[in-house]
VOPA-283510 format. One line per 8 residues: their letters; for each residue x, y, z of C-alpha. Coordinates in steps of 0.02 Angstrom, whole numbers, plus 32768, in hexadecimal, padded with zeros to 4 digits. Each point is the difference from the previous one (the first is absolute). Example, Ala and Ser with C-alpha at 12.3 -4.5 7.8 and 13.67 -1.06 7.14 Angstrom:
// residues 2
AS	8267,7F1F,8186  8045,80AC,7FDF
***
This chain:
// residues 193
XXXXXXXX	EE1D,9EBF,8537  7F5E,7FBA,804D  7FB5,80AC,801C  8011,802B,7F5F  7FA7,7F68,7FB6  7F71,8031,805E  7FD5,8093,7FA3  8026,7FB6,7F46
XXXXXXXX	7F8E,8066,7F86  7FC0,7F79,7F7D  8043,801D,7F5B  80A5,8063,801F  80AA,7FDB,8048  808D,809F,8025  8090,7FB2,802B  807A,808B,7FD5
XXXXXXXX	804A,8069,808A  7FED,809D,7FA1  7F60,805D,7FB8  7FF3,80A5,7FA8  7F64,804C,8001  7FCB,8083,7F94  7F68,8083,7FF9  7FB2,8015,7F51
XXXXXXXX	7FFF,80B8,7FE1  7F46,801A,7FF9  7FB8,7F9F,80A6  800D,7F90,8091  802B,7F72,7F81  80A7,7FAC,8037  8068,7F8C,7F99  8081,7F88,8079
XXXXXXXX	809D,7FB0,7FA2  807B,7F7E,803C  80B3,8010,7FF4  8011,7FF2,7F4D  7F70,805D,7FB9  7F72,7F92,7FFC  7F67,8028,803C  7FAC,7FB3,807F
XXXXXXXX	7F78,8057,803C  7F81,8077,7FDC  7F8E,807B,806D  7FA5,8090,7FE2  7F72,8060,8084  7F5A,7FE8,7FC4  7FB5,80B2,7FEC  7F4C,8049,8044
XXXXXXXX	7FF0,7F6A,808D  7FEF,801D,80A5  805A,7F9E,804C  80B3,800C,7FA6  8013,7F51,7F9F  80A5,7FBB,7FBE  7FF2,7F63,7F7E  80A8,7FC6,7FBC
XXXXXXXX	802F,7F92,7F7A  8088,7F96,7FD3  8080,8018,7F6A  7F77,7FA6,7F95  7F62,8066,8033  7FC5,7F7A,8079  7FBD,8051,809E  804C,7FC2,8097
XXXXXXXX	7FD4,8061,8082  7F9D,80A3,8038  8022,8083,8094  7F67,8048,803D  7FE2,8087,8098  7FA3,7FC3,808A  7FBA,80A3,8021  7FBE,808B,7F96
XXXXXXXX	8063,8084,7FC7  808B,7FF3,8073  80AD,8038,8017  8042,7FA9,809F  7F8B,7F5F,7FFA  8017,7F40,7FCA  801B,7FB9,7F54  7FD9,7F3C,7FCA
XXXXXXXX	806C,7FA4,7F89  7F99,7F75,7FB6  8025,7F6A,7F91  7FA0,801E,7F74  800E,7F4B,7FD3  7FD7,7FCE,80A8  7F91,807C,8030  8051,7FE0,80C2
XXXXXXXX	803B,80AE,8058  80BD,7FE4,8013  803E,8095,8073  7FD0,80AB,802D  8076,809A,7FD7  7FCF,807C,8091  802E,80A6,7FEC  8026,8069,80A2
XXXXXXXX	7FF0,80BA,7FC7  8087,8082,803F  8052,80A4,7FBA  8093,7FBD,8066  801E,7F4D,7FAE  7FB2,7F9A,7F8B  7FDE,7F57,8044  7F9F,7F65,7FA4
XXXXXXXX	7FE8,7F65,806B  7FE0,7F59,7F98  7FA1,7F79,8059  7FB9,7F62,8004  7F2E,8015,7FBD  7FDF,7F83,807E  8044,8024,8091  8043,80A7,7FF5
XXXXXXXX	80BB,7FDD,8050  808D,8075,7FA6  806C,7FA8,7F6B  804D,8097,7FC7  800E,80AF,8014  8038,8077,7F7D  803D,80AF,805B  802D,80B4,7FA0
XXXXXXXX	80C2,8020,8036  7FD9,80AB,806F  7FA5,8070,805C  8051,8086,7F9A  7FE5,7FC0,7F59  7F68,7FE2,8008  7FAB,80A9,8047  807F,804F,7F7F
XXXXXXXX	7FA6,7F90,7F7B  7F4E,801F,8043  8022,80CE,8038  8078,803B,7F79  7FA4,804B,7F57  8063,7F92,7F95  800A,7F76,8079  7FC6,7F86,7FA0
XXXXXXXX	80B6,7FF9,7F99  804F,7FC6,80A0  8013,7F37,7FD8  7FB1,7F97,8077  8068,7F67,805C  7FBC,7F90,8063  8042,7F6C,8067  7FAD,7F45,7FFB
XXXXXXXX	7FFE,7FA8,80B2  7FD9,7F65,803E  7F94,7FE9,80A2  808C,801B,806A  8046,8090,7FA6  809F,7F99,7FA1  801C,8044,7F4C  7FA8,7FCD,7F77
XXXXXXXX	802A,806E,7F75  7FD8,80B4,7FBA  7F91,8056,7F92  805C,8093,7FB9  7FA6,808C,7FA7  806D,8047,7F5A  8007,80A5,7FBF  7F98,7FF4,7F44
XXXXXXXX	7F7C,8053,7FC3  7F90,7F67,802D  7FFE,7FB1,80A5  8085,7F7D,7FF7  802B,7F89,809F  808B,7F83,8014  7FCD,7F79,8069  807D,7F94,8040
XXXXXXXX	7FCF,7F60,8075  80A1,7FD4,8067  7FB5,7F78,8053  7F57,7FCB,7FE8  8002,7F60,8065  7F7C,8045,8071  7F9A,8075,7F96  7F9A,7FCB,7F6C
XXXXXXXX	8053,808B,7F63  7F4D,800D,7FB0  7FC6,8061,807E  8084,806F,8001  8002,8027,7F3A  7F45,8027,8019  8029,806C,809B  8077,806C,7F96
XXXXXXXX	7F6F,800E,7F72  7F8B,8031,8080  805F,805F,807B  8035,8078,7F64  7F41,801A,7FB9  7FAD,8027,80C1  8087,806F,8027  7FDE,806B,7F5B
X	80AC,7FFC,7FC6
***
């Protein structure tokens, strides 16, 4: 559990082992629940910036923390989840772009070494997703590693009008879960889906 500690966001505590997270119907603005309903967090993509820009809020309004691109206007680049209490950058969700697989790496801010990677389940899948014209119904799934590739959990896309993922953390010992709600927020809005 002392890697997950480390990356605490001031302000909000998930300690379920399931998330859903749902897509509002009119834009990137994401609603995460816990196992029995509640929610827990809020995001939405700020429009006309930039650089794309994430805040999120807990169940009371309270911002917690923010996602922000490194880089303008980019696809495959870097994105920085910051305690909005704290104002300290906790870890960076880097985004390696490929028609092949979709593949987010979450790291330390600091440092840079992995604590997570979140991978799409298949070469197949994926270019089906990204090539076919109605793709984009193809549910995503992705698998959540640890920095030696043991199983974390799974983020499991469901078929609904709005973009609905099940997120389920198996073992989170190693990995800190906020970043991986956020990743599922953010990995749906970049990725246009």
């Amino acid at each position: 559990m002392a890697i997950s500690r480390e990356y605490d966001i001031e302000g909000l505590e998930l300690s379920d082992d399931s998330y859903t997270v749902e897509q509002s119907l009119i834009r990137n603005k994401y609603e995460a629940m816990d196992s029995d309903g509640g929610v827990v967090l809020r995001g939405k993509q700020k429009l006309f910036k930039l650089k794309e820009l994430f805040p999120f809020v807990d169940d009371q309004g309270e911002d917690v923390f923010e996602v922000e691109a490194t880089g303008m206007l980019d696809v495959a680049g870097n994105y920085v989840l910051r305690d909005s209490r704290t104002d300290e950058d906790l870890v960076v969700l880097d985004n390696d772009f490929s028609i092949f697989r979709d593949t987010w790496t979450i790291r330390d801010a600091d440092d840079g070494r992995e604590l997570a990677r979140i991978d799409s389940r298949g070469a197949v899948v994926t270019l089906a997703r990204n090539l076919l014209p109605l793709g984009w119904l193809i549910p995503h799934e992705y698998e959540i590693t640890d920095a030696t590739g043991a199983h974390v959990g799974t983020i499991a896309g469901q078929i609904s009008l709005r973009d609905r993922y099940e997120i389920t953390v198996d073992d989170a010992s190693e990995v800190p879960k906020e970043p991986i709600v956020a990743a599922a927020m953010v990995i749906d809005a970049i990725q246009g889906n």
